[in-house]
Structures are given as C-alpha cells and as structure tokens.
C-alpha positions in Angstrom: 20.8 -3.1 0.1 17.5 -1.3 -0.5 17.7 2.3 0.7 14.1 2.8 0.0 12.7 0.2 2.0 10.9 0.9 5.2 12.4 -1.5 7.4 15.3 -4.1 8.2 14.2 -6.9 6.3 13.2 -5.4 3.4 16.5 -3.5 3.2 18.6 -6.5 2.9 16.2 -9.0 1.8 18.6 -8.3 -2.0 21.7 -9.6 0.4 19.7 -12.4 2.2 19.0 -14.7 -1.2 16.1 -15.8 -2.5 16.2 -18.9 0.1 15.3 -17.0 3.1 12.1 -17.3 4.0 10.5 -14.4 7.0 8.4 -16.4 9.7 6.9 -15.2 12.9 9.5 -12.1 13.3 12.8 -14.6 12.5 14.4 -15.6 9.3 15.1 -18.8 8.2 17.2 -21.0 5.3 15.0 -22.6 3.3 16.1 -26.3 3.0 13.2 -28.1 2.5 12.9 -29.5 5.7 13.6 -27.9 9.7 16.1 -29.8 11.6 14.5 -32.3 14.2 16.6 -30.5 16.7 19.2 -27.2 16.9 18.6 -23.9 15.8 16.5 -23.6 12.4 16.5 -19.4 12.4 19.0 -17.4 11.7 20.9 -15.2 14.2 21.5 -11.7 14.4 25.2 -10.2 14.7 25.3 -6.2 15.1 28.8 -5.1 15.3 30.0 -8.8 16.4 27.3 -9.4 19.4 24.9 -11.8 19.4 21.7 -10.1 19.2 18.7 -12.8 19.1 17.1 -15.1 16.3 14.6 -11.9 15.8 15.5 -9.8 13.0 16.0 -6.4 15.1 13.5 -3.2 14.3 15.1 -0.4 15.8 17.9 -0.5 13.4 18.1 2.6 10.9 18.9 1.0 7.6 21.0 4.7 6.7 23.6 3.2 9.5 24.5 0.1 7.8 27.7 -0.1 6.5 27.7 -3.8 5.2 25.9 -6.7 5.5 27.5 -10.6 5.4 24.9 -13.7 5.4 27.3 -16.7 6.5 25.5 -20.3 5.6 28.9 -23.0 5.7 29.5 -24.4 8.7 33.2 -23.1 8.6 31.5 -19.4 8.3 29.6 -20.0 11.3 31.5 -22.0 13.5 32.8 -19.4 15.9 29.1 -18.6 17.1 28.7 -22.4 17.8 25.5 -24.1 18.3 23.7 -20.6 17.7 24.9 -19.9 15.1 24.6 -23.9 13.0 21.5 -22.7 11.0 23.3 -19.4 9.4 23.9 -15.8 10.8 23.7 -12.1 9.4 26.1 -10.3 10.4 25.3 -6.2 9.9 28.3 -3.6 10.9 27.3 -0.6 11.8 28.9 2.8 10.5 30.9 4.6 12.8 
C-alpha cells in the first residue's frame, strides 16, 4: 500500500500486480486477450458489498485496513458471474 499516493489506484496499484492494467475508470487482468463474453473488469468489494466495476474515488486511502486481489475461480466464486474476471476486495478500518 502506498500511503503517499494521491488516490485509490495508486495506493494499491503495489497490491494489484504488475498484470493489472487501468482503462476508462475500471481495472482489468491482463490476459492477453478480453473474454468474447462475461465480465473482463474487475469488481469492487468495500467491506463485503458489491460496489461496481469502477475503481471508487471517494475512498480515503488512510482508512484502509487491508487489501485482497482474488484471481482463481475458487477465490471468486461466491460473487458469481460478477465476480469471474477477479475482485478487490478493500476492508475498511473500524
């Protein structure tokens, strides 16, 4: 986590992986190719709620307490369809 960034992604671009690529406000795994159909972004998880596929701005970064990027389909089976092309989960300090 970078505590000196000025914004989301830039705070836990260090968690995301170097395969993440930023696109039009959403995140996305970097395969090499986009999926003829389903989800190809990544979805948001703030304190286990479904957020959207846009990485959310009005987070402060200070109020993170951890951040998990789940990418095998036995991470992210429990969000479904929504969740096939990874998710980011961020928890929230009390």
């Amino acid at each position: 986590m970078n505590y000196n960034a000025s914004n989301l992604w830039d705070a836990i671009r260090p968690a995301l992986g170097a395969n993440i690529i930023f696109r039009d406000g959403k995140a996305l795994i970097n395969t090499g190719t986009l999926f003829e159909s389903g989800n190809n972004y990544i979805i948001w998880v703030i304190n286990g709620v479904i957020i959207s596929e846009n990485i959310p701005d009005d987070i402060n970064i200070y109020e993170i307490e951890k951040v998990t990027v789940l990418r095998k389909t036995v991470e992210t089976e429990k969000y479904g369809f929504r969740g096939s092309a990874g998710v980011t989960e961020i928890k929230l300090k009390k």
